[in-house]
Each structure stands twice: as structure tokens, then as C-alpha cells.
C-alpha positions in Angstrom: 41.0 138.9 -161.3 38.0 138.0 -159.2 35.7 135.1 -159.4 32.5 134.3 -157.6 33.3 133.6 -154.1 35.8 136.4 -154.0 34.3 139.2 -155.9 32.7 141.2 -152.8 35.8 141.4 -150.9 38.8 142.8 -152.8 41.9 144.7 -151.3 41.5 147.9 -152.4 43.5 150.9 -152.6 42.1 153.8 -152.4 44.7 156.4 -152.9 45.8 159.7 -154.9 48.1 158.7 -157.7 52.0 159.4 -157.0 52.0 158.7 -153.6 53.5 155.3 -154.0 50.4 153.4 -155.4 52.5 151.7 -158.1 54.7 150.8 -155.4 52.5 148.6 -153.1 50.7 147.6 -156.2 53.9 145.6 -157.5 54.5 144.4 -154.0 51.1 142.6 -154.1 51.4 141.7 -158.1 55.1 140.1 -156.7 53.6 137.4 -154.2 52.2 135.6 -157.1 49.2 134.1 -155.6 47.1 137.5 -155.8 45.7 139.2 -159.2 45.9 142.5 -159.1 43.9 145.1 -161.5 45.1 148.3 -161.6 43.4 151.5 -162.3 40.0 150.2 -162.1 38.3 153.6 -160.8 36.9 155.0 -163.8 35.4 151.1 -164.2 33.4 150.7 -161.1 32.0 154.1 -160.8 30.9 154.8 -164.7 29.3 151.4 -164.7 27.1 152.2 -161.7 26.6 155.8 -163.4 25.2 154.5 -166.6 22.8 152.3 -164.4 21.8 155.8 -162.8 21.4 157.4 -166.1 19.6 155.2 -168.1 16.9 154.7 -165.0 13.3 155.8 -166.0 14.3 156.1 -169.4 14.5 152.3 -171.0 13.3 149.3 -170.2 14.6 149.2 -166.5 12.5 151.7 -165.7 12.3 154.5 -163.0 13.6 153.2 -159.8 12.0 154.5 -156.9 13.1 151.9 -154.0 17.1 153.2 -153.5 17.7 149.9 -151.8 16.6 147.7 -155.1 18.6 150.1 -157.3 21.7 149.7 -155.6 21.2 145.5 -155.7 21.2 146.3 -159.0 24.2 148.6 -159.7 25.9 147.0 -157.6 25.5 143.5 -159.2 26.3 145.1 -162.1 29.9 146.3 -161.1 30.9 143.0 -159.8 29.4 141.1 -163.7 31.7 143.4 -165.0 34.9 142.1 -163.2 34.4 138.9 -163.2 33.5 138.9 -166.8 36.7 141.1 -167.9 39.5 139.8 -165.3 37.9 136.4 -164.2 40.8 134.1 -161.7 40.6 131.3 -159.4 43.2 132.8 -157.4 42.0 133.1 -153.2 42.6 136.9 -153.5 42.4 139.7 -155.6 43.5 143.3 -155.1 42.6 146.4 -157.2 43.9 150.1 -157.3 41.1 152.2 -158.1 43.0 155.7 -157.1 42.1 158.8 -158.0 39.2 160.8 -158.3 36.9 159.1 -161.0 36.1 161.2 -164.4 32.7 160.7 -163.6 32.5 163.2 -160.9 32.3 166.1 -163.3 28.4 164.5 -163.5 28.0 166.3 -160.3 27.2 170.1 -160.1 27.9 172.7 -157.4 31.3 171.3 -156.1 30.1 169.7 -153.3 32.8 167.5 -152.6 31.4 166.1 -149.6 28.4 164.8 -151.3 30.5 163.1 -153.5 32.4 161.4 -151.2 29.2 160.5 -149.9 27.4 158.9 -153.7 31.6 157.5 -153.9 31.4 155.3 -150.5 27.9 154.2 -151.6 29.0 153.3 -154.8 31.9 151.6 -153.4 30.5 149.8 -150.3 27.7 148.4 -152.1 29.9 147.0 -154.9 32.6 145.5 -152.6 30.8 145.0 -149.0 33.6 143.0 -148.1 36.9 145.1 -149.2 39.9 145.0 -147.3 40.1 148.9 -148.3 43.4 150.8 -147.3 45.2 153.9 -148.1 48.6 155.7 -148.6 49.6 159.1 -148.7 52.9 161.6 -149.1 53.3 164.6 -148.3 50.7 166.8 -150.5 54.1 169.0 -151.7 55.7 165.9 -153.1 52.6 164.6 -154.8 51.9 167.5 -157.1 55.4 168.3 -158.2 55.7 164.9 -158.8 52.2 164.9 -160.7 53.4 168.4 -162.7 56.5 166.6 -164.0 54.6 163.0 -165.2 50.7 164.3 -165.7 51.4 168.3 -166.5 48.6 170.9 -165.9 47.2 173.8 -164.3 48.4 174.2 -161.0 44.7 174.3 -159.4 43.6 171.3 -161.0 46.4 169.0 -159.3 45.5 170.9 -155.8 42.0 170.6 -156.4 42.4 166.5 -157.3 44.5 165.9 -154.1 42.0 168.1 -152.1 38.9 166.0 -153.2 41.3 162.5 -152.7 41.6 163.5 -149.3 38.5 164.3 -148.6 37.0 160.9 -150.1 39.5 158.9 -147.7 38.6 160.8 -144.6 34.5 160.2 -144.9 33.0 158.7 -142.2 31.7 155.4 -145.0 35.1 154.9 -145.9 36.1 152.4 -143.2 39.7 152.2 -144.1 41.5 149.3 -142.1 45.1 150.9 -142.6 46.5 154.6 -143.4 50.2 153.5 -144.8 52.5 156.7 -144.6 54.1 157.1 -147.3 57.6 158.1 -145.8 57.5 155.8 -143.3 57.1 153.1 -146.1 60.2 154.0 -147.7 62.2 154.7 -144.6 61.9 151.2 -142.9 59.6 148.9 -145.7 59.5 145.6 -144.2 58.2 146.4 -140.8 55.3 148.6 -142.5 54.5 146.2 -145.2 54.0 143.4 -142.5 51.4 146.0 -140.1 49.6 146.7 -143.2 49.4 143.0 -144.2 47.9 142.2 -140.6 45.3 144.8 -140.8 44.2 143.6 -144.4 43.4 140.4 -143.2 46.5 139.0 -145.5 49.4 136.8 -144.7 52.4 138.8 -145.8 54.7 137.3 -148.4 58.7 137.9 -148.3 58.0 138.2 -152.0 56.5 141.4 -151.6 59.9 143.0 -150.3 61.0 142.6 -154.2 59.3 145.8 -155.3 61.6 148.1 -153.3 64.9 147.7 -155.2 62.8 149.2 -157.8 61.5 152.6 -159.6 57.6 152.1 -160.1 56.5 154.6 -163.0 59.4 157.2 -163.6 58.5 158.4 -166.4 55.1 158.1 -168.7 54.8 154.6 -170.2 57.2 153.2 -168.1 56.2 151.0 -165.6 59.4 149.3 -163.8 63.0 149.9 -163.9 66.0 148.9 -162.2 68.1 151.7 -161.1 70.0 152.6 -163.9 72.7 155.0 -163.0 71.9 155.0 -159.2 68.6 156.8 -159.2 67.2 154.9 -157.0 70.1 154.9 -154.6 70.0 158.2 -155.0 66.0 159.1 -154.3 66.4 156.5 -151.5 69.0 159.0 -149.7 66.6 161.7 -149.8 63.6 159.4 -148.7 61.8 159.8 -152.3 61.2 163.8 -150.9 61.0 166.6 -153.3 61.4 168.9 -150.7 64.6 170.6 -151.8 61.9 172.2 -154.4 59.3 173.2 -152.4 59.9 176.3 -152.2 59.6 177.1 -156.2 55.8 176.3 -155.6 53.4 178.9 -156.2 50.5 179.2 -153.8 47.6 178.2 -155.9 43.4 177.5 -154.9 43.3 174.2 -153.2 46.6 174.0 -152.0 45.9 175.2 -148.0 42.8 172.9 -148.2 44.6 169.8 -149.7 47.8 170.2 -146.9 45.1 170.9 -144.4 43.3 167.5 -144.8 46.0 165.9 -145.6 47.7 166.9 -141.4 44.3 165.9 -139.9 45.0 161.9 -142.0 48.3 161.8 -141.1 47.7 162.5 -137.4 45.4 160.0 -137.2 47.8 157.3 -138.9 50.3 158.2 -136.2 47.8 157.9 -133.4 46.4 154.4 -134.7 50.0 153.1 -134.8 50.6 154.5 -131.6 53.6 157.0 -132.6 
């Protein structure tokens, strides 16, 4: 997707999956002058993992100056775009949501200090990204995870938990917090204030994703709206919350709906509502 004089400065989403990623992915994919990579999490962070492992242990050797190290890892992340999804296009945008596997390398469940090694990674990858975010209500996010992903209650809590808590960091330096209800509820006029915080003139052809269904089911990417789902979702505002209540409490749940208040407060205070 990238090529050289683009490669440090991607838009970047940085969000949980199911909370409308797919959505805003297609809306950029639809402009047609952007390449778009999606799910690209796994690909930055285990590159500049391996880089960590192998140090002191081949030929690279051990790396003592942290500065040199992250040239280097760094350097590395971007070869591998631009050798895998190379473009002359003017943009690119990737979707690297979700909490990357490679964060199981990391004992003690501190979550804070690997929002910390996440933002380093990150930053010193992309220096440039246009980063944003979106999030839906934590509620609506794991039932819709249980019914497309399955498993254990506490591992979806814990996931959302440890999303939030990577896009509130003090290195994230997010330029927009999109709302996910609001998104739905009035598109255009969001899509446009996002755009303008990005850096990135909006496209009418963008508005194309919303008389769509973006990842139903498992292994299907796009439909129409056969049989008036989407009319139908639509009129509820894509909420689950009509099945709330069959949630059972579970460990991570308080914390995730707990971070998830303080990011939504502060979306509403930067857009002035």
C-alpha cells in the first residue's frame, strides 16, 4: 500500500474489532485513490518483536543503545510494507485493531506497560500517522464479538479492557475519537470532522459504505441488505441493547465499561457536545 515517500505517515486505526472498523475501512477503500491494508497488527508488532528476540543472540548482536535499536526495528516494519503492499497512490491507510498476539510475550499483566512497548513500537514505525479511533458501546462489542469470534466471556472483556487502555495512553496522540453511534446516527457530518482532523480531503465516495453490512457473519465481508437487515439494525442504531441484560457479569467487564466512559467523555468534550 505504501511506498517510500509515504510509508512513515499512514492513517491508522487503531480500534477494538466490532466497533465499526470494517465500516470506516470500506469508506476509505471506496474513495479509490487510498490503499488500504487491513488487519496489519499482528504484522508490525511481531516483526519488531523478532528484531527484539533475536538481539544478542545472531549476528546483530546485543543492542545496548535503545535509540539505535529502535532505527532499526523500526526500519524494519516499514521494509516490510513496502515490500508486501507497495503503491504509488498519495495515501495509504491501515487497520491494525486489536490487541496484537504478541502481547502474551509479556508477563505479569501489566497492561499499562504494554501500552507503553505498543506506542513505542508504533510511533517509531509510523512517526507521521494520522492515527484515530472508534468505539461502541463496550455492551454491544462483546455480544457482537460472542456471536462472530465465540469464547470465554473473560477473554472478550479482558481484550476490550486492554483496547481501551492502549487508546487512552498518554503516546497515543490520537487526532480523532469517532463515536461509534454517533457515526451511524448522522454519517456524513461525522465522516467529514474526522476527515478534517486526519489531514484528508473527504470524498462523497466514502458515503457508499453506509447502505451496507460490513462483516455479518464469518467470511463475509460485504452485503447488501438482503431482506431489510440493514434497514432494520439501522432503526435500532446498530445497538444490541434489547440484550443486555442476558449478560453475565464477568472479570474485566466493570474495568472495560469504566475506560471506555472516561474515552467517550473526552470525545464529547473535544467536539464540544
Amino acid at each position: 500500500m505504501p511506498n517510500i515517500q509515504n510509508i512513515k505517515a499512514p492513517v491508522s486505526l487503531i480500534a477494538h474489532g466490532r466497533s465499526g472498523t470494517s465500516l470506516l475501512f470500506k469508506a476509505f477503500a471506496a474513495r479509490g485513490d487510498m490503499d488500504c491494508v487491513g488487519e496489519a497488527g499482528n504484522m508490525v508488532f511481531t516483526t519488531w518483536r523478532a528484531l527484539e528476540q533475536v538481539s544478542g543472540l545472531t549476528r546483530y548482536g546485543k543492542v545496548e543503545n535503545p535509540n539505535v535499536y529502535g532505527r532499526d526495528a523500526g526500519a524494519l516494519v516499514r521494509k516490510a510494507f513496502l515490500t508486501i503492499y507497495p503503491s504509488e497512490r498519495e495515501h495509504w491507510m491501515m487497520k491494525p485493531i486489536g490487541t496484537p498476539r504478541i502481547m502474551w510475550d509479556f508477563p505479569g499483566n501489566d497492561w499499562d506497560a504494554f501500552a507503553t512497548w505498543y506506542w513505542k513500537v508504533f510511533n517509531t514505525s509510523f512517526p507521521q500517522a494520522r492515527k484515530f479511533t472508534i468505539i461502541r458501546n463496550p455492551n454491544d462489542v462483546f455480544l457482537s464479538s460472542k456471536k462472530f469470534w465465540g469464547g470465554k466471556d473473560l477473554a472478550l472483556w479482558r481484550a476490550q479492557y486492554i483496547m481501551y487502555k492502549i487508546i487512552a495512553h498518554e503516546d497515543a496522540g490520537l487526532r480523532h475519537i469517532m463515536l461509534y453511534d454517533q457515526l451511524v446516527a448522522d454519517p456524513e457530518p461525522q465522516m467529514r470532522r474526522m476527515m478534517e482532523r486526519i489531514g484528508v480531503p473527504f470524498s462523497d465516495k466514502m458515503m457508499k459504505a453506509f447502505g451496507q453490512l460490513h462483516v455479518p457473519s464469518e467470511g463475509v465481508h460485504v452485503q447488501s441488505d438482503p431482506g431489510g437487515a440493514l434497514q432494520e439494525k439501522a432503526a435500532k442504531g446498530f445497538s444490541r441493547e434489547d440484550e443486555w441484560g442476558s449478560i453475565e457479569d464477568a472479570e474485566f467487564r466493570e474495568e472495560a465499561m469504566a475506560e471506555y466512559a472516561k474515552l467517550r467523555s473526552r470525545a464529547l468534550e473535544n467536539s464540544g457536545t
